[in-house]
N, C-alpha and C positions, 0 to 999 in steps of 0.2 A: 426550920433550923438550918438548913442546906441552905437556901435562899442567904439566909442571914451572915452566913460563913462567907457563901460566895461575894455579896458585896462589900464583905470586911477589908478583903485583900488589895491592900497598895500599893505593895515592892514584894520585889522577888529576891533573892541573895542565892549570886551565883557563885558558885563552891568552886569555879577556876578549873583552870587545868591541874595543878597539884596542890597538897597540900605541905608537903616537902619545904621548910625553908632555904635549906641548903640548898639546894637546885633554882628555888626562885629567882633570886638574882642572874646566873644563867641564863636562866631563858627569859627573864627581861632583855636580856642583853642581846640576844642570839636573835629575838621576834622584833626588837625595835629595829636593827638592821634589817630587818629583811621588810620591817613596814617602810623603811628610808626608801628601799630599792625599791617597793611597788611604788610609792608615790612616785621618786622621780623618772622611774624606768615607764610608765605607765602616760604620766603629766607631758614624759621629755616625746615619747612617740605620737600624741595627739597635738602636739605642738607642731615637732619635727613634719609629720603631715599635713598639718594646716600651711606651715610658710613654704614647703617645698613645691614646686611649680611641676615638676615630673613624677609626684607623689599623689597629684589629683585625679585619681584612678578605681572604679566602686572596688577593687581588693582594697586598697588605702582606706576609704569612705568606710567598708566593713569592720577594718582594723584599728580604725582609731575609736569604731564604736565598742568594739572588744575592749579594748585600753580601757573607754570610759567604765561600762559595767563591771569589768575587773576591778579597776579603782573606786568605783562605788561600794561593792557588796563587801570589798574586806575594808574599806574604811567604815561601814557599819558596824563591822565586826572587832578590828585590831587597835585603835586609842581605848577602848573600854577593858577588853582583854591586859591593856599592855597595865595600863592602871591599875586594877585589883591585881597583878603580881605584886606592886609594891603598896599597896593599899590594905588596912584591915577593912576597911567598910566595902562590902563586894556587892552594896543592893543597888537595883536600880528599880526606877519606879514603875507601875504596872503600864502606865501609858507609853513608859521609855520603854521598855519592854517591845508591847507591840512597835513602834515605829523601829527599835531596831531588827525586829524579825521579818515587818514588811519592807523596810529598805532592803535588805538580804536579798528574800525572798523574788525579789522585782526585779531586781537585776542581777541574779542568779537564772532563775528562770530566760530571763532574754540573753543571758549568756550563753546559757544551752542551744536555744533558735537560734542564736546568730548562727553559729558554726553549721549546721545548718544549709543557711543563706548564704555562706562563704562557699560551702563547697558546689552548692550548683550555682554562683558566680565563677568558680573555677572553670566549670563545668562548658559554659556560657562563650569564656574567655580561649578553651584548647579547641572544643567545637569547631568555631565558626569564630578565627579572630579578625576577621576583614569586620564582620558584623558589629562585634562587643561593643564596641561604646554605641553602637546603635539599641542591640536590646539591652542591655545594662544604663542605659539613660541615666540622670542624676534625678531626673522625677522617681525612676523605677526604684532604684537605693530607694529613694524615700519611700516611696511607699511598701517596699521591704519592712526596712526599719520602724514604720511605723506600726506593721503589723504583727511586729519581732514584741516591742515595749505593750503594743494592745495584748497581747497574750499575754505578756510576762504580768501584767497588770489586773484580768483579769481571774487568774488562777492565783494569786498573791489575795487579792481583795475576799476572794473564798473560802482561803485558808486561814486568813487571817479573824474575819466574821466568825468561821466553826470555831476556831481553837482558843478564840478569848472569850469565847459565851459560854465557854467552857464552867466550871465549879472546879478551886482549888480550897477543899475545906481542910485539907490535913496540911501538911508543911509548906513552907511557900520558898523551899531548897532547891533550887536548878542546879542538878551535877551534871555542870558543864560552865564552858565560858562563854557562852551566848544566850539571846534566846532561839532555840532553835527548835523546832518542830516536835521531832520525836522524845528527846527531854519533858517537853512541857506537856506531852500528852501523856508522859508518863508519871506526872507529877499529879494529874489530874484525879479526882475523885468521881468523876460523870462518867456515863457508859462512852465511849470512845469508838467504837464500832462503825459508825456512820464516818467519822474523821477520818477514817484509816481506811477506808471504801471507797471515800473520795479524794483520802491523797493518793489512791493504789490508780485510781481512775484517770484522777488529772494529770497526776504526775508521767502514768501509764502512756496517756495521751500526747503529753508532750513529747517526753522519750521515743516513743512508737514513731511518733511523727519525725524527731531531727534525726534518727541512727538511720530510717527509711529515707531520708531526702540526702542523707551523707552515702547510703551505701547506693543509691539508685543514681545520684548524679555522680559516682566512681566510675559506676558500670559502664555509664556513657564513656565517662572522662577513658576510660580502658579501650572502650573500643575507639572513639578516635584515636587514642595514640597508635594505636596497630596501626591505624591506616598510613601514618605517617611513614616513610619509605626512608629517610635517613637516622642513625643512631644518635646523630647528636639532637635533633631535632623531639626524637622521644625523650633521651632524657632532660634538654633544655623546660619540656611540656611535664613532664613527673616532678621537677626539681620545684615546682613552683606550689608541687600539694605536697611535699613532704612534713615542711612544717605545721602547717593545716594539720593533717592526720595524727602529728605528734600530740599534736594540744589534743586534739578528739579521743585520742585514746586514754591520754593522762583522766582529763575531766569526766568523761561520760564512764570510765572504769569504778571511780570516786564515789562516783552521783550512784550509779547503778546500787554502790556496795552500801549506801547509808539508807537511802528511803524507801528500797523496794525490800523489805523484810517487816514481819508484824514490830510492835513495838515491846513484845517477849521478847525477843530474838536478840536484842540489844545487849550490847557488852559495853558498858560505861568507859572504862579505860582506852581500851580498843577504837570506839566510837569517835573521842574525842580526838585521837590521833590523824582518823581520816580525814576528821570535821577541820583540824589543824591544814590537812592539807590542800584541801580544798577552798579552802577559804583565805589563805595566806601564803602558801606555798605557789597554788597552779597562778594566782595573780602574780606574782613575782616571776615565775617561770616564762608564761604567757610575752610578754615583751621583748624578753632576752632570746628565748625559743626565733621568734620573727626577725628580727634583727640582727642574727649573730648569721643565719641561716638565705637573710636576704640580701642582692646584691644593690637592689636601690637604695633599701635605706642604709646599707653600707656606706655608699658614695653620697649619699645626701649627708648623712652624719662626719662625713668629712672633708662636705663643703662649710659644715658649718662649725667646724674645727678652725678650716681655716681661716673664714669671716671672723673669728674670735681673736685669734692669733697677729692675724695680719691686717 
Protein backbone atom coordinates (compact mmCIF):
# COMPACT_ATOMS: atom_id res chain seq x y z
CA UNK A 1 0.00 0.00 0.00
CA UNK A 2 3.16 2.42 0.75
CA UNK A 3 4.60 1.46 -2.59
CA UNK A 4 1.30 2.30 -4.18
CA UNK A 5 0.86 5.81 -2.38
CA UNK A 6 4.49 6.55 -3.17
CA UNK A 7 4.23 6.28 -6.93
CA UNK A 8 0.82 8.06 -7.01
CA UNK A 9 2.43 11.23 -6.32
CA UNK A 10 2.82 13.91 -9.38
CA UNK A 11 2.73 17.55 -7.91
CA UNK A 12 3.44 19.08 -4.99
CA UNK A 13 1.30 22.49 -3.94
CA UNK A 14 3.41 24.92 -2.32
CA UNK A 15 1.37 26.82 0.38
CA UNK A 16 3.89 30.22 -0.51
CA UNK A 17 5.05 32.36 1.69
CA UNK A 18 1.68 33.64 3.21
CA UNK A 19 -1.56 33.10 3.02
CA UNK A 20 -2.61 36.80 3.73
CA UNK A 21 -4.21 38.25 0.55
CA UNK A 22 -3.90 41.69 1.71
CA UNK A 23 -0.13 41.58 2.07
CA UNK A 24 0.19 39.39 -1.29
CA UNK A 25 0.32 41.96 -3.70
CA UNK A 26 3.02 43.76 -1.46
CA UNK A 27 5.19 41.49 -1.57
CA UNK A 28 4.66 40.57 -5.17
CA UNK A 29 5.70 43.93 -5.44
CA UNK A 30 8.62 44.36 -3.01
CA UNK A 31 10.20 40.57 -4.45
CA UNK A 32 9.84 41.44 -8.18
CA UNK A 33 12.13 44.39 -7.60
CA UNK A 34 14.42 42.93 -5.78
CA UNK A 35 14.40 39.82 -8.52
CA UNK A 36 14.86 43.00 -11.28
CA UNK A 37 17.99 43.99 -9.13
CA UNK A 38 19.47 40.42 -8.80
CA UNK A 39 19.15 39.89 -12.51
CA UNK A 40 20.62 43.00 -13.72
CA UNK A 41 22.87 43.65 -10.71
CA UNK A 42 24.31 40.15 -10.98
CA UNK A 43 24.03 39.92 -15.48
CA UNK A 44 25.51 43.75 -15.37
CA UNK A 45 28.72 42.42 -13.05
CA UNK A 46 29.49 39.32 -15.28
CA UNK A 47 29.26 41.35 -18.19
CA UNK A 48 31.01 44.40 -16.67
CA UNK A 49 33.99 41.86 -16.12
CA UNK A 50 34.06 40.01 -19.10
CA UNK A 51 34.56 43.44 -21.50
CA UNK A 52 36.77 45.21 -19.00
CA UNK A 53 40.32 44.75 -19.93
CA UNK A 54 41.71 45.79 -15.99
CA UNK A 55 39.06 43.45 -14.73
CA UNK A 56 40.75 40.23 -16.01
CA UNK A 57 42.13 39.34 -12.61
CA UNK A 58 41.28 35.48 -10.67
CA UNK A 59 39.39 38.05 -7.75
CA UNK A 60 37.21 39.22 -11.03
CA UNK A 61 37.29 35.45 -12.57
CA UNK A 62 36.07 34.32 -8.87
CA UNK A 63 33.47 37.11 -8.76
CA UNK A 64 31.81 36.89 -11.81
CA UNK A 65 31.46 33.26 -10.97
CA UNK A 66 29.71 34.27 -7.53
CA UNK A 67 27.32 36.68 -9.79
CA UNK A 68 26.72 33.57 -11.89
CA UNK A 69 25.72 31.00 -8.87
CA UNK A 70 24.01 33.81 -7.12
CA UNK A 71 21.89 34.41 -10.34
CA UNK A 72 21.37 30.81 -10.74
CA UNK A 73 20.11 29.40 -7.46
CA UNK A 74 17.51 32.44 -6.86
CA UNK A 75 16.31 32.35 -10.41
CA UNK A 76 15.47 28.58 -9.44
CA UNK A 77 13.85 29.78 -6.74
CA UNK A 78 12.18 33.64 -7.52
CA UNK A 79 9.92 33.47 -11.14
CA UNK A 80 8.09 30.45 -9.42
CA UNK A 81 7.71 32.09 -6.00
CA UNK A 82 6.84 35.35 -7.65
CA UNK A 83 3.94 33.46 -9.62
CA UNK A 84 1.97 31.71 -6.92
CA UNK A 85 1.68 35.08 -5.06
CA UNK A 86 -0.61 36.15 -7.85
CA UNK A 87 -1.52 32.69 -8.77
CA UNK A 88 -4.41 30.21 -7.29
CA UNK A 89 -2.72 27.13 -8.79
CA UNK A 90 0.63 26.91 -6.53
CA UNK A 91 1.44 23.03 -7.88
CA UNK A 92 4.41 22.13 -9.50
CA UNK A 93 5.06 18.91 -10.92
CA UNK A 94 7.01 16.19 -9.00
CA UNK A 95 9.93 16.21 -11.61
CA UNK A 96 9.68 20.25 -11.53
CA UNK A 97 10.02 19.71 -8.14
CA UNK A 98 13.36 17.92 -8.21
CA UNK A 99 15.06 20.09 -10.92
CA UNK A 100 14.14 22.98 -8.93
CA UNK A 101 15.64 21.77 -5.59
CA UNK A 102 18.69 20.40 -7.58
CA UNK A 103 19.28 23.56 -9.50
CA UNK A 104 19.34 25.38 -5.98
CA UNK A 105 20.94 22.88 -4.50
CA UNK A 106 24.16 22.97 -7.08
CA UNK A 107 24.73 26.20 -7.01
CA UNK A 108 24.04 27.08 -3.56
CA UNK A 109 26.51 24.65 -2.64
CA UNK A 110 29.29 26.01 -5.01
CA UNK A 111 28.37 29.36 -3.67
CA UNK A 112 29.40 28.37 -0.33
CA UNK A 113 33.17 26.92 -1.84
CA UNK A 114 33.58 29.71 -3.88
CA UNK A 115 34.01 32.03 -0.96
CA UNK A 116 36.14 29.90 0.16
CA UNK A 117 38.44 29.88 -2.90
CA UNK A 118 38.12 33.76 -2.90
CA UNK A 119 39.63 34.19 0.35
CA UNK A 120 42.70 32.11 -0.14
CA UNK A 121 42.99 33.92 -3.65
CA UNK A 122 42.98 36.97 -1.32
CA UNK A 123 45.30 35.16 0.54
CA UNK A 124 47.56 34.31 -2.51
CA UNK A 125 47.24 38.02 -3.87
CA UNK A 126 48.64 40.08 0.07
CA UNK A 127 51.08 37.23 0.46
CA UNK A 128 53.28 37.37 -2.32
CA UNK A 129 51.90 40.05 -4.88
CA UNK A 130 55.19 40.10 -7.28
CA UNK A 131 54.00 36.10 -7.56
CA UNK A 132 49.95 36.24 -7.92
CA UNK A 133 49.36 36.05 -11.40
CA UNK A 134 52.01 33.38 -11.32
CA UNK A 135 50.33 30.99 -8.71
CA UNK A 136 46.77 32.16 -9.49
CA UNK A 137 47.33 31.25 -13.34
CA UNK A 138 43.94 31.14 -15.27
CA UNK A 139 44.54 27.30 -15.73
CA UNK A 140 44.67 27.39 -11.65
CA UNK A 141 40.93 29.58 -11.49
CA UNK A 142 40.06 26.68 -13.55
CA UNK A 143 40.64 24.13 -12.06
CA UNK A 144 39.49 25.91 -8.68
CA UNK A 145 36.19 26.32 -10.27
CA UNK A 146 35.97 23.21 -11.43
CA UNK A 147 36.48 21.63 -8.39
CA UNK A 148 34.07 24.28 -6.68
CA UNK A 149 30.87 22.92 -9.34
CA UNK A 150 32.37 18.92 -8.87
CA UNK A 151 31.52 19.24 -5.34
CA UNK A 152 28.53 21.34 -5.55
CA UNK A 153 27.38 18.61 -7.87
CA UNK A 154 28.23 15.78 -6.21
CA UNK A 155 26.57 16.49 -2.79
CA UNK A 156 23.30 17.93 -4.74
CA UNK A 157 23.18 14.50 -6.91
CA UNK A 158 23.09 12.66 -3.17
CA UNK A 159 20.59 14.65 -1.82
CA UNK A 160 18.60 14.83 -4.42
CA UNK A 161 18.70 10.61 -5.09
CA UNK A 162 17.77 10.15 -0.80
CA UNK A 163 15.09 12.73 -0.75
CA UNK A 164 12.93 11.88 -3.89
CA UNK A 165 13.02 8.01 -3.10
CA UNK A 166 11.66 9.23 -0.49
CA UNK A 167 7.56 8.05 0.19
CA UNK A 168 5.08 10.91 0.27
CA UNK A 169 1.90 8.94 1.27
CA UNK A 170 0.01 11.55 3.25
CA UNK A 171 -0.42 15.22 1.94
CA UNK A 172 1.54 16.35 -0.95
CA UNK A 173 1.42 20.29 0.93
CA UNK A 174 5.00 21.95 0.78
CA UNK A 175 4.75 24.88 3.55
CA UNK A 176 7.03 26.72 1.85
CA UNK A 177 7.69 28.49 -1.48
CA UNK A 178 10.26 26.07 -2.77
CA UNK A 179 11.22 22.90 -2.84
CA UNK A 180 13.65 22.92 -0.41
CA UNK A 181 15.15 20.28 1.76
CA UNK A 182 14.07 20.33 5.23
CA UNK A 183 10.25 21.03 4.17
CA UNK A 184 10.18 17.99 1.93
CA UNK A 185 11.66 15.85 4.58
CA UNK A 186 9.28 16.83 6.62
CA UNK A 187 6.38 16.19 4.48
CA UNK A 188 7.64 12.86 4.22
CA UNK A 189 6.12 9.63 5.58
CA UNK A 190 9.56 7.25 5.40
CA UNK A 191 12.06 7.06 8.15
CA UNK A 192 14.18 10.02 7.50
CA UNK A 193 17.08 9.25 9.83
CA UNK A 194 19.64 8.27 7.31
CA UNK A 195 18.72 11.80 5.09
CA UNK A 196 19.39 13.82 8.00
CA UNK A 197 22.93 11.92 8.85
CA UNK A 198 23.94 12.60 5.58
CA UNK A 199 22.87 16.13 5.23
CA UNK A 200 24.35 16.63 8.89
CA UNK A 201 27.59 14.88 7.23
CA UNK A 202 27.77 16.37 3.81
CA UNK A 203 26.62 19.50 4.50
CA UNK A 204 29.07 19.25 7.80
CA UNK A 205 31.66 18.65 5.35
CA UNK A 206 31.38 21.19 3.11
CA UNK A 207 30.85 23.89 5.86
CA UNK A 208 33.84 22.47 7.94
CA UNK A 209 35.82 22.74 4.89
CA UNK A 210 34.92 26.51 3.51
CA UNK A 211 34.66 28.42 7.35
CA UNK A 212 38.48 26.40 7.71
CA UNK A 213 39.90 27.52 4.33
CA UNK A 214 38.19 31.31 5.06
CA UNK A 215 39.59 31.33 8.62
CA UNK A 216 43.12 29.70 7.86
CA UNK A 217 43.76 31.71 4.66
CA UNK A 218 42.71 35.07 7.16
CA UNK A 219 45.29 33.98 9.56
CA UNK A 220 47.91 34.12 6.80
CA UNK A 221 46.30 37.08 5.13
CA UNK A 222 46.76 38.72 9.27
CA UNK A 223 50.11 37.83 9.39
CA UNK A 224 51.44 39.27 6.33
CA UNK A 225 49.78 42.33 6.84
CA UNK A 226 51.81 42.95 10.22
CA UNK A 227 54.68 42.52 8.20
CA UNK A 228 53.82 45.27 6.16
CA UNK A 229 55.67 48.30 7.80
CA UNK A 230 53.50 51.22 6.27
CA UNK A 231 49.70 52.11 7.55
CA UNK A 232 48.51 52.82 4.30
CA UNK A 233 49.80 49.91 2.77
CA UNK A 234 47.93 47.52 5.52
CA UNK A 235 44.99 49.14 5.14
CA UNK A 236 45.15 49.46 1.06
CA UNK A 237 45.88 45.18 1.80
CA UNK A 238 42.55 44.86 4.43
CA UNK A 239 40.32 47.07 2.25
CA UNK A 240 40.38 44.47 -0.49
CA UNK A 241 38.89 41.42 2.14
CA UNK A 242 36.31 43.54 3.65
CA UNK A 243 33.81 43.02 1.32
CA UNK A 244 34.77 39.31 0.94
CA UNK A 245 34.06 38.79 4.76
CA UNK A 246 30.90 40.79 4.62
CA UNK A 247 29.27 38.38 2.07
CA UNK A 248 30.79 35.44 4.39
CA UNK A 249 29.41 36.32 7.30
CA UNK A 250 25.74 37.42 5.81
CA UNK A 251 25.73 33.74 4.01
CA UNK A 252 27.54 31.13 6.07
CA UNK A 253 25.27 32.86 9.31
CA UNK A 254 21.95 32.01 7.11
CA UNK A 255 23.16 28.55 5.87
CA UNK A 256 24.59 27.60 9.31
CA UNK A 257 20.91 28.65 11.04
CA UNK A 258 18.68 26.66 8.36
CA UNK A 259 20.39 22.99 7.79
CA UNK A 260 22.33 22.36 10.67
CA UNK A 261 19.20 21.58 13.31
CA UNK A 262 17.03 18.20 13.09
CA UNK A 263 14.05 18.71 11.08
CA UNK A 264 11.84 18.96 14.86
CA UNK A 265 13.54 21.82 15.50
CA UNK A 266 12.00 23.67 12.47
CA UNK A 267 9.68 26.69 12.77
CA UNK A 268 7.72 27.14 9.54
CA UNK A 269 7.28 30.85 9.64
CA UNK A 270 10.64 31.76 10.92
CA UNK A 271 12.28 29.16 8.45
CA UNK A 272 10.82 30.59 5.45
CA UNK A 273 11.91 34.16 6.36
CA UNK A 274 15.58 33.04 6.54
CA UNK A 275 14.92 30.79 3.35
CA UNK A 276 13.67 34.43 1.89
CA UNK A 277 16.85 35.50 2.68
CA UNK A 278 19.07 33.67 1.57
CA UNK A 279 17.97 32.90 -1.49
CA UNK A 280 16.71 36.45 -2.80
CA UNK A 281 18.06 38.80 -0.45
CA UNK A 282 22.08 37.75 -0.13
CA UNK A 283 21.91 37.38 -4.29
CA UNK A 284 20.86 40.95 -4.54
CA UNK A 285 23.11 42.08 -1.84
CA UNK A 286 26.19 39.97 -3.06
CA UNK A 287 26.74 42.48 -6.26
CA UNK A 288 25.89 45.81 -4.80
CA UNK A 289 28.17 44.69 -1.43
CA UNK A 290 31.40 44.30 -4.36
CA UNK A 291 30.79 47.23 -6.35
CA UNK A 292 29.66 49.82 -4.11
CA UNK A 293 32.74 48.89 -1.89
CA UNK A 294 35.21 48.40 -4.97
CA UNK A 295 37.39 50.86 -6.67
CA UNK A 296 37.91 49.01 -10.10
CA UNK A 297 34.61 48.16 -10.69
CA UNK A 298 33.83 51.74 -9.60
CA UNK A 299 35.97 53.14 -12.44
CA UNK A 300 35.14 50.61 -14.87
CA UNK A 301 31.35 51.13 -14.28
CA UNK A 302 32.19 54.58 -15.20
CA UNK A 303 33.96 54.01 -18.21
CA UNK A 304 31.15 52.47 -19.34
CA UNK A 305 28.77 55.31 -18.32
CA UNK A 306 30.74 57.19 -20.34
CA UNK A 307 30.95 54.94 -23.73
CA UNK A 308 27.04 55.14 -23.32
CA UNK A 309 26.89 58.79 -22.92
CA UNK A 310 29.33 59.85 -25.18
Amino acid sequence: MEDENCSSLTEFQLLGITNNSKIKVTIFAVFLVVYLIILAANLGMIILIRMNSHLQTPMYFFLSHLSFCDLCYSTAVGPKMLIDLISRNKSIPFFGCVLQFFTFSVFGDSDCLLLAVMAFDRYRAISNPLLYTVNMSHNVCCMFMAGVYLMGLVDTVIHTTLTFHLCFCGSNEINHFFCDLPPLLLLSCSDIQTNELVLFVLSGFIELSTISGILGSYFYILLSVLKIHSAEGRFKALSTCTSHLMVVAIFQGTILFTYFRPSSAYIVDQDKMTSLFYSLIIPMLNPLIYSLRNKDVKKALKKVKTKIWF
